[in-house]
C-alpha positions as CSV (number, residue, x, y, z in Angstrom):
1,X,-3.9,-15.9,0.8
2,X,-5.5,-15.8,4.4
3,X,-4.2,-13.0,6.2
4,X,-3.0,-15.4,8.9
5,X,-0.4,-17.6,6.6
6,X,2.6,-18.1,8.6
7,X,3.9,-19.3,5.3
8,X,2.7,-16.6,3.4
9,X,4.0,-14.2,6.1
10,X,7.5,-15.8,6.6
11,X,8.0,-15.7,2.8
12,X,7.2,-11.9,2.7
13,X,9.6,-11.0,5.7
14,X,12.5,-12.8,4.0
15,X,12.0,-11.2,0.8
16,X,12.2,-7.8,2.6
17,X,14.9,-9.0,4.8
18,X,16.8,-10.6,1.5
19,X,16.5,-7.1,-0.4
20,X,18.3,-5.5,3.0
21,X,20.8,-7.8,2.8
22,X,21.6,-7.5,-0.7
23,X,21.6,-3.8,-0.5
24,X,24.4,-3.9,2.2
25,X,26.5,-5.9,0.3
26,X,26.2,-3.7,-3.0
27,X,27.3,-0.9,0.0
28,X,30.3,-3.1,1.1
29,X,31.9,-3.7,-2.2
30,X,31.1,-0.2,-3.2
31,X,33.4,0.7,-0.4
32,X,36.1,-2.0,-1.0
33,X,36.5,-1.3,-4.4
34,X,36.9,2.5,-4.0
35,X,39.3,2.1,-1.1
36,X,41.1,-0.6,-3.6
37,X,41.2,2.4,-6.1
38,X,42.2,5.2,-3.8
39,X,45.0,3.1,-2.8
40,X,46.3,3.0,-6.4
41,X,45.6,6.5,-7.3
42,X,47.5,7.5,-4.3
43,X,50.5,4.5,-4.6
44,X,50.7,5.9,-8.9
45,X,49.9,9.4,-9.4
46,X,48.8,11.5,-5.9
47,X,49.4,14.9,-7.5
48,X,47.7,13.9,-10.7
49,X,43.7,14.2,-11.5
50,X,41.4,12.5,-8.8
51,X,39.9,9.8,-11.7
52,X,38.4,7.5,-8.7
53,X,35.9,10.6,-7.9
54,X,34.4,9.8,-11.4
55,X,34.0,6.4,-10.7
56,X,32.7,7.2,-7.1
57,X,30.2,9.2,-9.1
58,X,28.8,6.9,-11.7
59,X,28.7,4.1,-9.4
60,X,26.8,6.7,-6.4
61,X,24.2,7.2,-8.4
62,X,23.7,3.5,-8.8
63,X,24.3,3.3,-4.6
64,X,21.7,5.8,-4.0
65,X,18.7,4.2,-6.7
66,X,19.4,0.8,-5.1
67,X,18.8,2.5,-1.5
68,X,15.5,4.5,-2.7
69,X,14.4,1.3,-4.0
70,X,15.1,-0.8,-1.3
71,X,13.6,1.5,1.2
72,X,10.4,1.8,-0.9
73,X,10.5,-2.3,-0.8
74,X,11.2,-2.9,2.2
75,X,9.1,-0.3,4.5
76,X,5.7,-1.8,6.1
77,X,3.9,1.1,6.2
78,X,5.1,2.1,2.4
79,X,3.8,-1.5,1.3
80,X,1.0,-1.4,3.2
81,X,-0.4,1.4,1.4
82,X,0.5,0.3,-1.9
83,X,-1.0,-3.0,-1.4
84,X,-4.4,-1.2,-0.3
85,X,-4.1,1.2,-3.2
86,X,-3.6,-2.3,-5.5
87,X,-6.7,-3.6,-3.8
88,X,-8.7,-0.7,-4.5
89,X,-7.8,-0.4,-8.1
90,X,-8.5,-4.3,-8.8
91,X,-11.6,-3.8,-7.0
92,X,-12.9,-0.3,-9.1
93,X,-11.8,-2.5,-11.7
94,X,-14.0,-5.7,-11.2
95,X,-17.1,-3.3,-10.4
96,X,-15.8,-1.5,-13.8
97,X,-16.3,-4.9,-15.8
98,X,-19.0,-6.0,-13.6
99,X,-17.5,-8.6,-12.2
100,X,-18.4,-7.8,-9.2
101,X,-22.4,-8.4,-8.4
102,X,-23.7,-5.0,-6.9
103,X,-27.3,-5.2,-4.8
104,X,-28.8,-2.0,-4.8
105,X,-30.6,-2.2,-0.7
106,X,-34.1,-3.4,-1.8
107,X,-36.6,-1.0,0.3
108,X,-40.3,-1.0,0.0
109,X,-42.0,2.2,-0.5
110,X,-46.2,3.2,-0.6
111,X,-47.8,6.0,0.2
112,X,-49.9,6.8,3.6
113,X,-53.6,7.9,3.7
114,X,-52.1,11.6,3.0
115,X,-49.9,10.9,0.3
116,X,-46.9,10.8,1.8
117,X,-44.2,8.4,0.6
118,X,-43.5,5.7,3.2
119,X,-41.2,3.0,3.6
120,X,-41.6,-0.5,5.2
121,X,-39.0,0.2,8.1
122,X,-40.5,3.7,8.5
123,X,-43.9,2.8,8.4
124,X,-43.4,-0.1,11.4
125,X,-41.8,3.0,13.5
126,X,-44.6,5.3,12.2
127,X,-47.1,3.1,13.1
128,X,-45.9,2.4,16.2
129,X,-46.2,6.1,17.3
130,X,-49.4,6.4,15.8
131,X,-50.7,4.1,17.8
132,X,-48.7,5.3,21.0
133,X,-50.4,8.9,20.0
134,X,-53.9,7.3,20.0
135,X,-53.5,5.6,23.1
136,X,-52.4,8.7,25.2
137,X,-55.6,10.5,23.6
138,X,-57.7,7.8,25.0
């Protein structure tokens, strides 16, 4: 998937925008059916025990998961991070199996007149401030 996919990219905004929607309307029946329920409490027995408060207990606890989970669904920056955390992982994973090729940097090394280790890239530089050093004595 290119990062660019307007597909890809309109599919993912409705999916968040869906799980929204669907959220509101668990929220709207939640509070249809307990004013429904009120209203018979109240039209049967309005000095008896509250019983609707047990339903609008059960079924809050089932109001607030669906709104944790819908937040943690539907938040860009929340998703954003998970989806780099999933990258990662897959990633450590690959290198894990070795399904991913890993180059070590190739470097050439030998050693200069005094024994010193040198490397290719250091010895051009080197070289070229040896010879900067001679001139100057000259």
């Amino acid at each position: 998937m290119s990062n660019f996919d307007p597909e890809a990219i309109r599919a993912k905004i409705e999916k968040r925008h869906k799980k929204r929607q669907e959220f509101y309307v668990h929220v709207g029946i939640y509070i249809a059916v307990h004013l429904l329920l009120w209203f018979i409490w109240f039209s049967t027995t309005p000095t008896g025990f509250p019983w609707p408060l047990i339903i609008m207990f059960a079924w809050g606890i089932g109001i607030v998961a669906d709104a944790l989970e819908t937040y943690f669904e539907t938040n860009e920056k929340l998703a954003s991070r998970r989806e780099a955390a999933i990258e990662r992982e897959i990633e450590r994973e690959r290198a894990r199996l070795g399904a991913v090729e890993f180059e070590k940097p190739k470097r050439r090394a030998h050693l200069s007149d005094d024994g010193e280790l040198v490397y290719e890239d250091e010895s051009s530089e080197t070289s070229e401030e040896e010879d900067s050093r001679q001139t100057r004595r000259r």
